[in-house]
N, C-alpha and C positions, 0 to 999 in steps of 0.2 A: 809453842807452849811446851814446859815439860808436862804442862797437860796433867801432870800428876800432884802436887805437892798441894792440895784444895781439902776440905775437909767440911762444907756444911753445902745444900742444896743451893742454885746458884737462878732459878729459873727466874725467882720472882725481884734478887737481885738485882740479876742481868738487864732489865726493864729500868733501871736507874739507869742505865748509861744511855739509853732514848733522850735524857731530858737535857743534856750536857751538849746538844747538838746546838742548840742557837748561841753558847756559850764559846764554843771551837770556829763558828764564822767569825764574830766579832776578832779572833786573834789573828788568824792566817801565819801568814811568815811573820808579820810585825814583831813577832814571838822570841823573835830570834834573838831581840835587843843588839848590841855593837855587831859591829862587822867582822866579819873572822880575822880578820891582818889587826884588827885592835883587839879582841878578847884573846887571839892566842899569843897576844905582848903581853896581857896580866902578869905574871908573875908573882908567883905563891911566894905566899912570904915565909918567915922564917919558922912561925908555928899556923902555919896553917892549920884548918880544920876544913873537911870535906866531910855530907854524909852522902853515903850510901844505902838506897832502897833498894831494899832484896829481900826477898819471900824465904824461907827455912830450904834449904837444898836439901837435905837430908834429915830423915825422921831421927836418927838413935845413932849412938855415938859421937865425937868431936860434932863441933860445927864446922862445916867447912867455909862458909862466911866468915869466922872468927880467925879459923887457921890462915886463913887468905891471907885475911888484915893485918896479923902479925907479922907475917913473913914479910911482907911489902913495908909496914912499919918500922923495920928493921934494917934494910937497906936504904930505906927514904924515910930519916931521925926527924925529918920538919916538916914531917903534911902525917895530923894525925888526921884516919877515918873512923868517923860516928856512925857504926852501924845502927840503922831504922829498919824494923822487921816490917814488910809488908804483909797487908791481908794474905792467907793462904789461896781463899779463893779467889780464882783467875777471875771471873766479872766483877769480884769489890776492890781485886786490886786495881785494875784497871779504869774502873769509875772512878775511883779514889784521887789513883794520877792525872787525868785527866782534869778532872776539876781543881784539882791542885794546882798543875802545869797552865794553863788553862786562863786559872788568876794570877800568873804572874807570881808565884814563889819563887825564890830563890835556893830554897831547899825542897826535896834533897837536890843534890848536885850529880851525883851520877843515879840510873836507875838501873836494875837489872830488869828487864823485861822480854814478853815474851818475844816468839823468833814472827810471828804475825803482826805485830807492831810497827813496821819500816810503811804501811800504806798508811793506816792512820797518822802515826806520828809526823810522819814526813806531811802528809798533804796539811795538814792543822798547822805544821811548826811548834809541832811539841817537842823535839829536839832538834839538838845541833846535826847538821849535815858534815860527818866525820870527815868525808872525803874531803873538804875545805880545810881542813885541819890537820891532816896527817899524810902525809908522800903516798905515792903507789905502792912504796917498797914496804910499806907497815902491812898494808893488804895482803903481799903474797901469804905470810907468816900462815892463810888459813888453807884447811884441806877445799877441794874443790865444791864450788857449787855455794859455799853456806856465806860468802859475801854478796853474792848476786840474789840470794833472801833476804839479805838484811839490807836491800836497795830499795830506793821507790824513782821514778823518773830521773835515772842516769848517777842520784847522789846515796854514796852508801851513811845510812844512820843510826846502825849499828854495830857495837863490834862483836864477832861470837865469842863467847865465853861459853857453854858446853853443848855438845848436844846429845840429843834424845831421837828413841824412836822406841818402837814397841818390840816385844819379845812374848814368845811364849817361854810359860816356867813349867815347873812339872815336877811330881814327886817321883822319883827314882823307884824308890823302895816297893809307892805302890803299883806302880806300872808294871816292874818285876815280879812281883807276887800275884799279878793277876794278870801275865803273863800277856800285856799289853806291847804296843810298838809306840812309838811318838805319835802322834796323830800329823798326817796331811792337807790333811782334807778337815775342812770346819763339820762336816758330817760324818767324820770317825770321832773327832772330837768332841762331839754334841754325845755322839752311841755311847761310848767309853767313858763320857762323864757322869753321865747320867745313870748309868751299869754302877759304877763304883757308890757312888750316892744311896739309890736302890738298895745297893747290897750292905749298905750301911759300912762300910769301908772308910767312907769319909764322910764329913758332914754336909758339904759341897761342893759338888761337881766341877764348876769353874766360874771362878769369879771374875769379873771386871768392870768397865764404869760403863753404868747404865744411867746416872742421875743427867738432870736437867742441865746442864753448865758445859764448858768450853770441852772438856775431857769429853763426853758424849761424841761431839763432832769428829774429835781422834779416831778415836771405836770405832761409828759409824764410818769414814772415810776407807776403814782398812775393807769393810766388806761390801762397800759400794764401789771399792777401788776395785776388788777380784772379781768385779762383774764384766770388767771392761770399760765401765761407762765412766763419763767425766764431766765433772760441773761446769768448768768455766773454759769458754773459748780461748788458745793459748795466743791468740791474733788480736784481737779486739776484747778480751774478755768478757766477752756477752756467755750468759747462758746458753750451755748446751746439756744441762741437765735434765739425767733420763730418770720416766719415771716407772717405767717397766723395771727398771734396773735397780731402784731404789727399793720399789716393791720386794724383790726380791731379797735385799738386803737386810729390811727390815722384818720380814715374814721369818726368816731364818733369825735374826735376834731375838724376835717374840718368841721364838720355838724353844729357844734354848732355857725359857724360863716351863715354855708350857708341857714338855718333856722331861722334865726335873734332870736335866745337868745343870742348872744354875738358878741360885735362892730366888726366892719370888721378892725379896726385895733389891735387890742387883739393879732394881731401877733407883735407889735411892744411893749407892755404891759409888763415889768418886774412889781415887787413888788410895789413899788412907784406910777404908774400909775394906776395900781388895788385901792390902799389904798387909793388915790387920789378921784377915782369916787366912792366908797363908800360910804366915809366918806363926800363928798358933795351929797350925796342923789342923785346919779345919776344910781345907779342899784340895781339889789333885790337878787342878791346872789356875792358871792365871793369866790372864794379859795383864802388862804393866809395864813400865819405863825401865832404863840400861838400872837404876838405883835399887830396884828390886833385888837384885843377886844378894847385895853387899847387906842389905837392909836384913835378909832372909836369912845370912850366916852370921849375925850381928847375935852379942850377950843376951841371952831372954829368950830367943826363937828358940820354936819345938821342930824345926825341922834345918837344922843346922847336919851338914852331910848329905842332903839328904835330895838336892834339887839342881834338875838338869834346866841348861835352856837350849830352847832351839829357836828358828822365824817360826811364823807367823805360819798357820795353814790357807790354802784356800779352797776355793770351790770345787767342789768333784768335775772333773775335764777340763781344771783351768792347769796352767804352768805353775809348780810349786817353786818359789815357796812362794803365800799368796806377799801382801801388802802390806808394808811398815806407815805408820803416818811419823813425818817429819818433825819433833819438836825439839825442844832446845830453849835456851834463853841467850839475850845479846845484852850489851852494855849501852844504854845512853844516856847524853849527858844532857842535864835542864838547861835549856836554853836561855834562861834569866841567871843561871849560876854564876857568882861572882869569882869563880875560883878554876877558872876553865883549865887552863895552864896545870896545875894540880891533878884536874879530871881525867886529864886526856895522860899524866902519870901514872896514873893509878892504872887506867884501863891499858896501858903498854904493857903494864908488871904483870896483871890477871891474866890477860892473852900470850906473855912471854912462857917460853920454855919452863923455868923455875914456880912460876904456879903452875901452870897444867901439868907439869908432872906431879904434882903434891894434889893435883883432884885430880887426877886418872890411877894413883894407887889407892890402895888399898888405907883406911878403911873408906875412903869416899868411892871411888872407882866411876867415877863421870867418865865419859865418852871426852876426849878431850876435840876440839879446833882446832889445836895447833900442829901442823902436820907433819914435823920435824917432831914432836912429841908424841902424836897420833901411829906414825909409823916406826914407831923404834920396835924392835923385835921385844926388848925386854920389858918394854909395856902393855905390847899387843896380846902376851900370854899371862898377865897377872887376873885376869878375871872373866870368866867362862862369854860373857855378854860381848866382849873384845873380839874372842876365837870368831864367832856367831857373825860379825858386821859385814864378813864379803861376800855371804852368802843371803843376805834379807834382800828386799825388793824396795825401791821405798816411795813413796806417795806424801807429798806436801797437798796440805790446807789450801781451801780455796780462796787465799789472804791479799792476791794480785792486786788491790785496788782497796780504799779507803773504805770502802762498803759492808767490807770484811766480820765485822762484829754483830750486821744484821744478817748477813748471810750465817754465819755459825750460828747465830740465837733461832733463826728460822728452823737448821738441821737439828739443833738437840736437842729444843723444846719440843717439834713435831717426834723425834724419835721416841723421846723419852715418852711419849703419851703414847706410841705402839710398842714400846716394849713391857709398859704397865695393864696394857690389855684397853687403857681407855678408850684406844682410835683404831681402827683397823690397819693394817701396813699399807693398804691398797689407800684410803684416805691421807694418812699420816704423808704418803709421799708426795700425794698431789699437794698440800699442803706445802709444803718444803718448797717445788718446783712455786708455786704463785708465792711464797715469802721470798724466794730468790730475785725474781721478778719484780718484784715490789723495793727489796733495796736494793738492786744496781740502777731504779731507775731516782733512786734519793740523793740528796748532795751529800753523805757522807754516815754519820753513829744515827 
């Protein structure tokens, strides 16, 4: 997930996508319709038409879905793309496609979606199995590791298009004036937020996403990551989730609200309401995705100049720097798309050199995939969140398996009810650990 790009609470959403489960047996692979040696003979015709679902990448300035589509429409005169804005929210977008995919649409034809979707998608046959369709040698084009995410049992079914991870932000100005140091540790962070707040310096301490939906799971992952502990068995993916460990995780995110470094509504805070108070100079740190920097220095922000980033902190006596979670979005293609041929054009162009340099500068400044782009010196210094990537740690979602979606609704909705004060952390996690339990032993949403 970019985890970020969401805007309304997602908890009681999220519960829609429960009911899409006996809808996903009936499909299975059948999904798939033609063979791949016959879909990738189609052959796009002269004025094709392709759409593309994809969620807003960027809050303020150009769109970068639109820049894409030009550029690409310009070198390929005969396959126009119909951009379809998907839900912002990750569980409506997601339900959405699903039952869409599902029944058998044929549009849209390509999806942008998130980087936890190769278990679902793949086991249902919600999309094409790339790796049938495009050589090994298309594969190398990505940096290490984010093809073997976007894999489910041996077939890759996504292709990366950017990625994400988390950053801390931080106001310069005020740190220097009150003669602070970066924070390391989530407990200088917490003191030093909460100090500035207090002293009326800023209006909030630190913001980030504490609401009920997919982003929740993010957050929670980075300080359940600096614990040491780990959810899912990397062998047989059984649970090995701790709940001592959680506790602790949890108890420490309640704090941060019950300490006043972070608003007592930060439980209702996805991405958008973090980016919101930031960038109108209303707090002095932030967690948030690589998009934040560019969003922060963008026409309209009161703190333009003004904001460092560093990793992530973590726990006092843990190895700094603590824990990034993993997100990102991939490209798939619908598997009833009549336009495959076209699809799989499009998505060569988006992962090629010539778009990922046009979304890794400026004003988008995405983390690019492509690694011949990713590693050019004179992209790696255009935007402070670049400098920052050899030094973060990073932690992927517990997404290994089709179960995926009840295991996140387990974590976010239990957190977000300890971080509101409704559950205690010590409840809240035993919680999580028997929702875990419960969907790995289900057949699938």
């Amino acid at each position: 997930m970019r985890g970020r790009r969401t805007s309304a609470r997602a908890g009681r959403r999220s519960l829609r996508a429960l009911t899409v489960g006996g809808m996903l047996a009936t499909v299975g692979m059948a999904g798939v319709g033609l063979a791949p040696s016959s879909q990738a003979a189609v052959a796009h015709a002269k004025s094709t038409t392709i759409t593309w679902w994809a969620s807003p990448i960027n809050t303020s300035g150009p769109d970068l879905r639109t820049t894409l589509i030009k550029a690409f429409e310009k070198t390929h005169p005969n396959i126009t793309v119909k951009l379809e804005t998907a839900p912002t929210d990750e569980n409506t977008n997601q339900t959405d496609l699903v039952t869409t995919l599902s029944g058998g649409a044929k549009t849209p034809d390509v999806v942008m979606g998130d980087v936890v979707w190769p278990g679902l998608f793949g086991a249902h046959g919600l999309a094409l199995p790339l790796s049938k369709y495009l050589p090994k040698s298309f594969f190398k084009r990505f940096a290490p590791g984010l093809v073997a995410g976007a894999s489910y049992n041996g077939q890759v079914y996504g292709a990366p298009f950017f990625q994400d991870q988390g950053f801390l932000y931080y106001r310069k100005d005020l740190l220097a004036a009150a003669h602070m140091s970066v924070p390391r540790t989530w407990e200088q962070l917490r003191a030093d937020a909460a100090k500035l707040a207090k002293e009326n310096k800023v209006k909030y301490g630190f913001v980030w996403q504490g609401a009920s939906y997919e982003g929740g799971t993010c957050d929670f992952m980075e300080y359940y990551g600096d614990t040491g502990a780990s959810v899912l068995n990397a062998t047989d993916k059984g649970s090995v989730f701790n709940v001592a460990a959680a506790t602790k995780a949890l108890s420490f995110m309640r704090s941060l609200v019950t300490s006043g470094a972070s608003p007592g509504a930060v439980d209702t805070f996805q991405e958008p309401q973090a980016m919101t108070a930031f960038a109108d100079g209303q707090a002095a740190f932030m967690r948030n995705w690589d998009y934040a920097f560019s969003t922060s220095q963008a026409k309209g922000s009161k703190v333009i100049g003004k904001v460092g980033v560093a990793p992530l902190p973590t726990f006092a006596g843990r190895p700094y720097p603590g824990y990034s979670t993993i997100g990102g979005w991939n490209l798939y293609i619908n598997p009833h798309s009549t336009h495959v041929q076209a699809d799989l054009t499009f998505i060569k162009f988006i992962t090629g050199v010539q778009a990922q340099t046009i979304e890794a500068r400026p004003p988008f400044s995405e983390i690019p995939t492509n690694q011949a782009v990713r590693t050019n010196p004179a992209i790696k210094h255009l935007n402070p969140p670049f400098a920052v990537l050899a030094q973060t740690k990073l932690i992927s979602r517990p997404a290994q398996t089709p179960n995926y979606p009840k295991i996140s609704q387990a974590i976010y909705a239990n957190a977000n009810s300890a971080i509101s004060g409704s559950t205690s952390p010590a409840k809240a996690a035993a919680a999580i650990a028997s929702g875990i339990k419960a969907a790995l032993s289900s057949s699938g949403l």
